[in-house]
Backbone bond lengths (Angstrom), bond angles and torsions (degrees), N, CA, C in turn:
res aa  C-N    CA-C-N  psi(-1)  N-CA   C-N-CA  omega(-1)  CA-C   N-CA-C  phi
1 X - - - 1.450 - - 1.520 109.53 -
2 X 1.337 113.97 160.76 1.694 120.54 -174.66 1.386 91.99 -62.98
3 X 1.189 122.22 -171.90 1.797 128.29 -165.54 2.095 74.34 -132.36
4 X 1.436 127.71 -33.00 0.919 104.71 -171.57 1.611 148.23 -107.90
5 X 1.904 71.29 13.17 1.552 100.63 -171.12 1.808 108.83 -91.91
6 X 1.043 129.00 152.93 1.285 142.90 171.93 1.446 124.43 -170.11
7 X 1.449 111.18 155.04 1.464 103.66 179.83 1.453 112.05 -100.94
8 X 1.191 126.45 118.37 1.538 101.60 173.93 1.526 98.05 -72.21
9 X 1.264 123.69 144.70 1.445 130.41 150.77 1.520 115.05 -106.50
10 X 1.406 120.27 9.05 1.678 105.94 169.11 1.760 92.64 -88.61
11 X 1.488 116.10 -51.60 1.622 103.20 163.42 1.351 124.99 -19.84
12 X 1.123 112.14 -79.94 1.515 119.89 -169.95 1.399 115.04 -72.95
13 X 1.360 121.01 18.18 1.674 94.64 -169.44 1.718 76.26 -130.00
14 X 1.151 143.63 41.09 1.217 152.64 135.72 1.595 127.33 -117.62
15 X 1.264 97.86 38.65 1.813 85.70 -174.23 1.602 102.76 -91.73
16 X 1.636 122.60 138.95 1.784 101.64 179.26 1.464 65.35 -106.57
17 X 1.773 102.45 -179.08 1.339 121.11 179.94 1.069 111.68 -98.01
18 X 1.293 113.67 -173.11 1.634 130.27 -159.57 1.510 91.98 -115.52
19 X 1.763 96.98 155.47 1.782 108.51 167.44 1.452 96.48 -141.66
20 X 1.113 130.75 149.26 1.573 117.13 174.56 1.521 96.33 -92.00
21 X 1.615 130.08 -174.89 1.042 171.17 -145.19 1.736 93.47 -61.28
22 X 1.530 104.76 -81.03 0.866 105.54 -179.97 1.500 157.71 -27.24
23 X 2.126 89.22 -41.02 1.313 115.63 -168.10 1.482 94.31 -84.25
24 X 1.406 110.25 -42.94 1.339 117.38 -152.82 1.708 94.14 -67.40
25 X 1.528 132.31 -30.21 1.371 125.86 -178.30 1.617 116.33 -88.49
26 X 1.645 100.37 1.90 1.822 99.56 178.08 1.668 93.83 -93.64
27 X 1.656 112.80 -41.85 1.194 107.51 -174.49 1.749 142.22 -92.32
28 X 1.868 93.27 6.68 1.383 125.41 130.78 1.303 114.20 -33.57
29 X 1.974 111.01 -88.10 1.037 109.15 -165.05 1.923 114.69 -60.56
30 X 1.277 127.08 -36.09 1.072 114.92 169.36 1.517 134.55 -54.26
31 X 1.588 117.48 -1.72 1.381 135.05 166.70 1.537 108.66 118.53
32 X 1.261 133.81 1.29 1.439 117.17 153.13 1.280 126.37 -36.45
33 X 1.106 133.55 156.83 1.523 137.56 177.49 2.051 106.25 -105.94
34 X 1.286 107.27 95.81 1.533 126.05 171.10 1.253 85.83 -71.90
35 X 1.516 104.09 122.67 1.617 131.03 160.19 1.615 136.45 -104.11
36 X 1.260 137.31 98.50 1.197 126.39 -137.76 1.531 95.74 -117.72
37 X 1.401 114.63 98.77 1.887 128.29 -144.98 1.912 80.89 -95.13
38 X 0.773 139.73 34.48 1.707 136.13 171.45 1.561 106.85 -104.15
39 X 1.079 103.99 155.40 1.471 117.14 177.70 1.846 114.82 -48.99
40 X 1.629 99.94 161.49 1.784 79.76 174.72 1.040 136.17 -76.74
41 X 1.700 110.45 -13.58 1.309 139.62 174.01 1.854 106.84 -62.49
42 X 1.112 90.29 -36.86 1.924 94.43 -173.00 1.706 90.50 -78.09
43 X 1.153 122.81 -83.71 1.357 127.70 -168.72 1.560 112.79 -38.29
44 X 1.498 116.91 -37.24 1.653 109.18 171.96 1.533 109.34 -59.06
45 X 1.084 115.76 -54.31 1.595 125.56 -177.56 1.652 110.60 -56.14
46 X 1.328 124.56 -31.28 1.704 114.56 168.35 1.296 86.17 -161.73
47 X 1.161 121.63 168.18 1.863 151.50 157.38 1.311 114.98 167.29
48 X 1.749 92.61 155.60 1.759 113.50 -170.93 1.566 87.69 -55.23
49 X 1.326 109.41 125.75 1.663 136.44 145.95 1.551 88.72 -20.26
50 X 1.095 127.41 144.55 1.606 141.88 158.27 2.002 106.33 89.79
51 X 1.503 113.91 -29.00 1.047 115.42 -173.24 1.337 113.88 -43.22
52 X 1.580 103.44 171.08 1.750 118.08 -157.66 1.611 72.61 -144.77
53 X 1.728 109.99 134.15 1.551 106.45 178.48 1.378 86.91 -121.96
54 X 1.507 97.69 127.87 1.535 121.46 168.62 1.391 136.26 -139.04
55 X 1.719 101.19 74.03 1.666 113.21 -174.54 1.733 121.06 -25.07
56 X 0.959 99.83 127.14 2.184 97.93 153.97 1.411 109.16 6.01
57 X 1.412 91.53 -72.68 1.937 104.71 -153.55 1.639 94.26 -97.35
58 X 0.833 153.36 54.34 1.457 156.81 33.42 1.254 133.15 11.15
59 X 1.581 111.26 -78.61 1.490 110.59 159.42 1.006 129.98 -59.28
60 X 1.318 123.49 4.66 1.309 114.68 174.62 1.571 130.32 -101.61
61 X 1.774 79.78 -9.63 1.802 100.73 -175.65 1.357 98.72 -111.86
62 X 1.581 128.95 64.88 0.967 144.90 148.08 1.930 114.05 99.90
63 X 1.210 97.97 31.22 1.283 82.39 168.39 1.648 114.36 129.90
64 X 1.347 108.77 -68.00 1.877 141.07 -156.83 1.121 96.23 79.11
65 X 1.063 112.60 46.57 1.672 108.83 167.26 1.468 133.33 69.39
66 X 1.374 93.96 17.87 1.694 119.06 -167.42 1.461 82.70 -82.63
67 X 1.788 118.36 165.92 0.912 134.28 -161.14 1.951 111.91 -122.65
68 X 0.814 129.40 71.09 1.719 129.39 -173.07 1.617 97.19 6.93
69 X 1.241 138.68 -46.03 1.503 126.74 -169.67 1.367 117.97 -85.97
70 X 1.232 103.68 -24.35 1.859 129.42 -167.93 1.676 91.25 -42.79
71 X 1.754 123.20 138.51 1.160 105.62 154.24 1.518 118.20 -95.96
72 X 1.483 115.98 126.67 1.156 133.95 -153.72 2.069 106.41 -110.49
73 X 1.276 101.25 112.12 1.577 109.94 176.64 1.349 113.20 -92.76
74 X 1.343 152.72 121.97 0.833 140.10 -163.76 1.541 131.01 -124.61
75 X 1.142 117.16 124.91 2.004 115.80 -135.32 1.637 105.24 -111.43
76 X 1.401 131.68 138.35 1.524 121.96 148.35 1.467 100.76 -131.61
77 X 1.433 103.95 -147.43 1.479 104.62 -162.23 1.812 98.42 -97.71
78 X 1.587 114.94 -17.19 1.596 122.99 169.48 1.336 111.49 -123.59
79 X 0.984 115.69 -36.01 1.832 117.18 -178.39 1.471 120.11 123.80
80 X 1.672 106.60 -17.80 1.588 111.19 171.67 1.542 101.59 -69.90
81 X 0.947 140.89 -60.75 1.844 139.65 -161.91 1.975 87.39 -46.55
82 X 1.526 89.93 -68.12 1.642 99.31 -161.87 1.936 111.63 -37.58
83 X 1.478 110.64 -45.77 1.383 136.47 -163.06 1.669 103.73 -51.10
84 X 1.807 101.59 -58.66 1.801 118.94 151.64 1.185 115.12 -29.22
85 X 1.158 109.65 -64.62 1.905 110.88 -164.48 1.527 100.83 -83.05
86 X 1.190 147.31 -31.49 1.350 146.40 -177.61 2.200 97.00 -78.16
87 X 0.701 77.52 -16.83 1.692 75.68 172.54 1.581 99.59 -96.18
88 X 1.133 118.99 -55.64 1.652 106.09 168.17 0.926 129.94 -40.84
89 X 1.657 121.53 -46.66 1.436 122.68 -165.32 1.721 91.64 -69.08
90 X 1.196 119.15 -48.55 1.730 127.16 -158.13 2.100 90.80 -56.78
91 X 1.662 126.57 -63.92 0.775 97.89 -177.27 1.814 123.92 -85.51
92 X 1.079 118.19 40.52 1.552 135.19 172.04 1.851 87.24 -93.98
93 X 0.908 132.22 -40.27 1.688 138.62 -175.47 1.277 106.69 114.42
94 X 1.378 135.40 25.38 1.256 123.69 178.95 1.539 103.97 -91.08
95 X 1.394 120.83 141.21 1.539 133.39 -155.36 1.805 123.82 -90.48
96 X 1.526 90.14 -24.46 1.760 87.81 -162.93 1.791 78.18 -144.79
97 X 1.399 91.58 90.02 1.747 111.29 164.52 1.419 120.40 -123.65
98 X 1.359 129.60 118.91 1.697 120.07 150.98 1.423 109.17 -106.29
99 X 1.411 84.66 -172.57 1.301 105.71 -170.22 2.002 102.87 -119.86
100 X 1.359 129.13 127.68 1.236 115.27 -164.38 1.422 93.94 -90.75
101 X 1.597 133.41 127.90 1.426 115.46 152.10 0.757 137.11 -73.70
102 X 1.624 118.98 148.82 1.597 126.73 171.36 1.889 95.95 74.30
103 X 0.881 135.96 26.59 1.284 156.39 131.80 1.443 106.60 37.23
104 X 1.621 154.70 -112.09 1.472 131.82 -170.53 1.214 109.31 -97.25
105 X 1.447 109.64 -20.96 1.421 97.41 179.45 0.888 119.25 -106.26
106 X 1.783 144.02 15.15 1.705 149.89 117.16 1.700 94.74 -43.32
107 X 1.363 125.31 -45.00 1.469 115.45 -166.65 1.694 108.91 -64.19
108 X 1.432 108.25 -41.36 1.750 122.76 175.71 1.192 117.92 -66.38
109 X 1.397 113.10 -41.22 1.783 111.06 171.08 1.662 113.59 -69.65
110 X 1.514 122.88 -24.28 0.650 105.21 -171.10 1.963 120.15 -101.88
111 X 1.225 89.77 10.02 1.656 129.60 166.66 1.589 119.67 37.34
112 X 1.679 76.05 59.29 1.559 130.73 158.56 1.852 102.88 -64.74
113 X 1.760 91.28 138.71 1.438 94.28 178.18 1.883 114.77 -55.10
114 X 1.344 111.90 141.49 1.568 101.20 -175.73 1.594 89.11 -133.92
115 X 1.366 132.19 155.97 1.583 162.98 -173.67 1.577 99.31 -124.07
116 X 1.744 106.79 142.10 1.344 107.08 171.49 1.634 95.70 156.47
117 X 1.632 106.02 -164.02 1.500 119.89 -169.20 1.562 95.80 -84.06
C-alpha cells in the first residue's frame, strides 16, 4: 500500500448534504430552522430574512436550542464556516442537517429576502 494514502473515516462518516440558496429559503419557509453560525456583529449587519443566529460557542453549549429532529439548514456568509458547524451538529447526533451553499452571498445574488442595518 502507498505509505501516503489513507482513508480518514471520522471525515467521511459525518458529511450532511448540501441544498443551494434556493431550497434552503423554500424549506425555511416550510418550517426548517435557517441557522446563521456568524458572529452577532456579522448577522446584525445582513442575514437570510427568517434566520436563527447561532454562534460556534453556542453550539457547543448544547445546541441553541435546536432540537436533535429539527431540520436544520445551516448558513454563513460562503458556506465554509457553516459546512464546519453542520458537520458538528450531524456528529453531536442531530439527524436532518445541511449545509447551505455559497452561504449569504449565493443568498444576495440570488435576491432572496435579506434582514440587517
Amino acid at each position: 500500500m502507498w505509505p501516503f494514502t489513507q482513508k480518514n473515516t471520522d471525515h467521511d462518516s459525518a458529511l450532511p448534504r448540501t441544498v443551494d440558496v434556493r431550497q434552503a429559503f423554500a424549506r425555511s419557509k416550510a418550517g426548517a430552522v435557517l441557522v446563521d453560525i456568524r458572529s452577532e456583529q456579522e448577522f446584525a449587519a445582513a442575514h437570510p430574512k427568517g434566520a436563527r443566529n447561532v454562534p460556534p460557542s453556542r453550539i457547543g453549549a448544547g445546541g441553541g436550542g435546536l432540537a436533535p429532529d429539527d431540520e436544520i439548514l445551516v448558513i454563513c456568509l460562503s458556506g465554509h464556516r457553516s459546512l464546519t458547524q453542520a458537520r458538528r451538529l450531524a456528529k453531536m447526533g442531530y439527524t436532518n442537517v445541511a449545509n447551505v451553499a455559497g452561504g449569504l452571498r449565493a443568498w444576495q445574488q440570488a435576491g432572496l429576502p435579506v434582514k440587517g442595518r
